[in-house]
N, C-alpha and C positions, 0 to 999 in steps of 0.2 A: 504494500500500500504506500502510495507517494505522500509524500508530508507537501503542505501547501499553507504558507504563509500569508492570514489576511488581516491586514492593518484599518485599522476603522471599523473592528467586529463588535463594536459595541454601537453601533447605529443600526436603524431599523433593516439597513440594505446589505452592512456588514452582517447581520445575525441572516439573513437569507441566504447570504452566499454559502456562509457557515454549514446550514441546511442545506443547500443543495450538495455541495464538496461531502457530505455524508451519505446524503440519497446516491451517490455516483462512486461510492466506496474509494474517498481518498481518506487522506489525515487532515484535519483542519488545526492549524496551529494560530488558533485566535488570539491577536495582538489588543492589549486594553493597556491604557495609563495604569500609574501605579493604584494601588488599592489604596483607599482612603479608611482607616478601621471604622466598624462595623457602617460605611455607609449603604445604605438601604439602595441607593443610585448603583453601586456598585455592584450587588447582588441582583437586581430587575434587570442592570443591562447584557449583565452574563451571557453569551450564547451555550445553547442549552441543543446539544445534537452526539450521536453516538460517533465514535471517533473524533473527539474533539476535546484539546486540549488548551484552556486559558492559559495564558500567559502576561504577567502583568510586568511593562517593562515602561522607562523613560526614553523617549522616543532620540532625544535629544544628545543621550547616553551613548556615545559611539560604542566604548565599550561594552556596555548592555547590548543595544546592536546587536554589535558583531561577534559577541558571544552567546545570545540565543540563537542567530543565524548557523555557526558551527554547531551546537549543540544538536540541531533539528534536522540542517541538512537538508531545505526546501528546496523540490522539484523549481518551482515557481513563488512567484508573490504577486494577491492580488490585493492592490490597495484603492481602499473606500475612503479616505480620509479627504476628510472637506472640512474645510472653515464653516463654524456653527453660523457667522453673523455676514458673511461677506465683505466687512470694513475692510479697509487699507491693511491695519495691523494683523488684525487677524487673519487674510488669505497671505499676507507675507510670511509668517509663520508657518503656516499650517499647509496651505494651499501649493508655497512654493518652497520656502526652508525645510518643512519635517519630510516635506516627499524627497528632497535632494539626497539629505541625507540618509533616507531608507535605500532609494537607487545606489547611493554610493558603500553603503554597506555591501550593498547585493553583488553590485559590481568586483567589491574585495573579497569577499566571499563564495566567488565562483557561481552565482544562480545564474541560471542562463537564460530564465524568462519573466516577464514585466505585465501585468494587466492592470492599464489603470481608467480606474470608473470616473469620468472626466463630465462634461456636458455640453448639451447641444449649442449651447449660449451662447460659446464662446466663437462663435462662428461673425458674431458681429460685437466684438469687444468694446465695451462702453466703460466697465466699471471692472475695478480694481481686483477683484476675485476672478474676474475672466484673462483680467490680462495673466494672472498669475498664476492662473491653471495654463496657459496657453506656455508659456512662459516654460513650464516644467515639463509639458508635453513636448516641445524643440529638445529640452535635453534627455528626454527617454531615448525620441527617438535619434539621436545622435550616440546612445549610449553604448552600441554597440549589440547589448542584450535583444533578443526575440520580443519585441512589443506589440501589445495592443491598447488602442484608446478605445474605450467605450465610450461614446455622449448620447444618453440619455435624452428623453423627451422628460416632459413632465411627470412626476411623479403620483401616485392614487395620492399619497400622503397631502403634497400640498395642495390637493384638488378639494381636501374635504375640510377644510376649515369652517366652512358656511353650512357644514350639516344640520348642526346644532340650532343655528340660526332658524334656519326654515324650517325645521322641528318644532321650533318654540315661537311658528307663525309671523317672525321677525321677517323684513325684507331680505332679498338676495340684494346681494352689491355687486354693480356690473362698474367700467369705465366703461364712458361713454355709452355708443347704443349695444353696448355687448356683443358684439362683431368683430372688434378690432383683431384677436389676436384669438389663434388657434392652436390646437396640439392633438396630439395622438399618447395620450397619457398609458404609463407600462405598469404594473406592478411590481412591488417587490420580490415576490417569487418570481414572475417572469426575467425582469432584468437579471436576478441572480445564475438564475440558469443560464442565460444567454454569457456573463462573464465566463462562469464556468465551462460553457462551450470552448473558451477562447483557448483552453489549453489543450487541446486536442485537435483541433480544427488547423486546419493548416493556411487555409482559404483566408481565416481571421489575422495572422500573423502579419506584426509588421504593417497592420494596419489603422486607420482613424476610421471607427464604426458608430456612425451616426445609428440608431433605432427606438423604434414607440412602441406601441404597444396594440395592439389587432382593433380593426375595425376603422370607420373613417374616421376624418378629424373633428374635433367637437369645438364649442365655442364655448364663451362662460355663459350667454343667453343658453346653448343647449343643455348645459349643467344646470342653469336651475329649472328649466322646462321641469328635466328629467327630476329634480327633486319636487318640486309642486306635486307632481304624479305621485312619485312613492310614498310622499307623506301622506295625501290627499289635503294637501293644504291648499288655500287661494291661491294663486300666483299674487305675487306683490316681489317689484324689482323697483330699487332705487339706482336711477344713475347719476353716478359722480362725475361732472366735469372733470375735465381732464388740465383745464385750465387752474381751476383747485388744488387740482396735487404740482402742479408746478410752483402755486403762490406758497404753496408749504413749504417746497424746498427751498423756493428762494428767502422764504423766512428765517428759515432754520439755519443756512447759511450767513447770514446778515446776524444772528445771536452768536453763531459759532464762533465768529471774529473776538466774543468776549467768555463764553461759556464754551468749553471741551466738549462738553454733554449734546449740547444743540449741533454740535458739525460732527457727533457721529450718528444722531439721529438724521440730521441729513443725509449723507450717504446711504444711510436704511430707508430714504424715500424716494431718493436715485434707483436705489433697488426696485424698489417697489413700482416705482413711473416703467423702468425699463421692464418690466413683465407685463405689466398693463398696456405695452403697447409694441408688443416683440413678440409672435407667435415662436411656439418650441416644435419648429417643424426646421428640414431641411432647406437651406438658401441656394438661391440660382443667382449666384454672382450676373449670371448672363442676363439673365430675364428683371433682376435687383426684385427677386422676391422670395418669396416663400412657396415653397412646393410641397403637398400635403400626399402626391400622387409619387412624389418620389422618396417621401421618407419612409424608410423600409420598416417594417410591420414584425411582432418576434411575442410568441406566446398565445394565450387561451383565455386572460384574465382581462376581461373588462372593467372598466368606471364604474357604470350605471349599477353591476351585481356587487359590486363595492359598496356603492353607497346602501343597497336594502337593506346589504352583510347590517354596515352602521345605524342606519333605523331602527333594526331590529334587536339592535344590543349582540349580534353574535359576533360583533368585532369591534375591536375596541381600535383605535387610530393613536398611536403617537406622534403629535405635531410636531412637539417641540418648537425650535427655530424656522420652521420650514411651513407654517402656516401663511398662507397668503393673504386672511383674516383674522 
């Protein structure tokens, strides 16, 4: 059985891969920060799969590193690790420093392959976490090692933030007339499999693999249609100017000049404005748009049997950071 190293297995995407690398009879050598005693956070985020071994190390710890990496003797490494917030500091850190120096472990260490769970996003670089995913992506694939980039479409996770909302007969929040921007959202089983494909797959190697998730692409108007129906609520949609979320940011920048707090809440509405108005589908440099027909399709797990799962209580959603509301 191959031992396979995955970094960011304490995130809802990292504990899927975790699962999958078990369902496909590997070793999962799950990477988690150091344990904090008895935290309760520490213990919920545990990936929890048969053949699978935590491991709680400082990522920043060359020696740690590169002494778990001997110890284990990973076939591969697939790393989930993502900036919680997307600020400046944070995607520097995390997004481009802590992946460096995992590659350059790997690289010392003799591994000879790279999978990293990246995003479609960065396709049109606006904000600081894409450039610095992008950034890290140049130096994989320079690194010599057997690479693949995964970028993802949207996730079910940040699709459900407004469940609750139109459960509890609240408005949906659209920008604008709810049109602007589309996606082919994947699940987190689905996307994991698909990583895990990447190591066997030859076709995948050495490549930038944009993918979404089955079926066409949806809009935020056809998200809340589709929850009106499940809930059997009214429909009631509020739309936000889009002119609004710009008066925000430029507020919050004009405070940040004197308050730290208000110019990283800014950047969080940079964030925010660039989803609102960026579909997570494949770009046609050529055509300068979005192609919903070209971005390639991967899995069985719909949205829509997502959201009933959540209505119904038979699943529970961890936002976290990654709630869009």
């Amino acid at each position: 059985m191959k031992n396979i190293m995955v970094f960011g297995a304490s995130g809802t995407i990292g504990r899927a891969v975790v699962q999958a690398l078990s369902q496909r009879g590997y070793n999962a050598i799950a990477i988690m920060r150091p344990a904090r005693s008895g935290s309760a956070h520490d213990r919920d985020m545990s990936p929890e799969a048969e053949n699978c071994e935590v491991v709680h190390l400082d990522i920043f710890d060359e020696q740690q590193r590169n002494d778990c990496m001997k110890a284990y003797q990973p076939v591969a490494i697939i790393s989930c690790l993502a900036s919680r917030t997307g600020t400046p500091a944070d995607a520097q850190k995390i997004d481009l420093e802590a992946q460096t120096l995992i590659l350059d472990s790997a690289k010392a260490m003799g591994i000879a392959q790279f999978i990293l769970l990246s995003a479609i996003c960065v396709q049109r670089p606006q904000l600081a976490f894409q450039k610095a995913k992008l950034l890290f992506e140049s130096r994989l694939a320079d690194s010599g090692l057997t690479y693949s980039i995964v970028r993802p479409t949207a996730f079910f996770k940040s699709l459900s933030g407004q469940v609750a909302r139109v459960k509890a007969s609240k408005p949906f929040l659209v920008f604008g007339d709810g049109k602007l921007t589309s996606c082919k959202p994947i699940s987190d089983r689905d996307l994991a499999h698909f990583l895990v494909d990447c190591l066997d797959d030859e076709q995948k190697h050495n490549q930038i693999l944009p993918i979404g998730g089955p079926g066409p692409a949806i809009t935020p108007l056809d998200q809340a249609e589709a929850l009106f129906t499940l809930t059997g609520n009214d429909p009631k949609i509020r739309h936000i100017p889009l002119w609004l979320l710009n008066g925000l940011i430029a507020l919050l920048r004009l405070a940040g000049l004197i308050l730290p707090a208000a110019a990283e809440k800014a950047e969080l509405a940079k964030i925010g404005r660039y989803y609102a108005t960026q579909s997570m589908l494949l770009w046609d440099d050529k055509a300068q748009c979005y192609d919903a027909e070209a971005t390639p399709s991967y899995g069985s797990d719909h949205l829509f049997e997502h959201y009933q799962h959540v209505i119904s209580g038979t699943k529970q959603v961890d936002l976290r950071d990654h709630a869009v509301f």
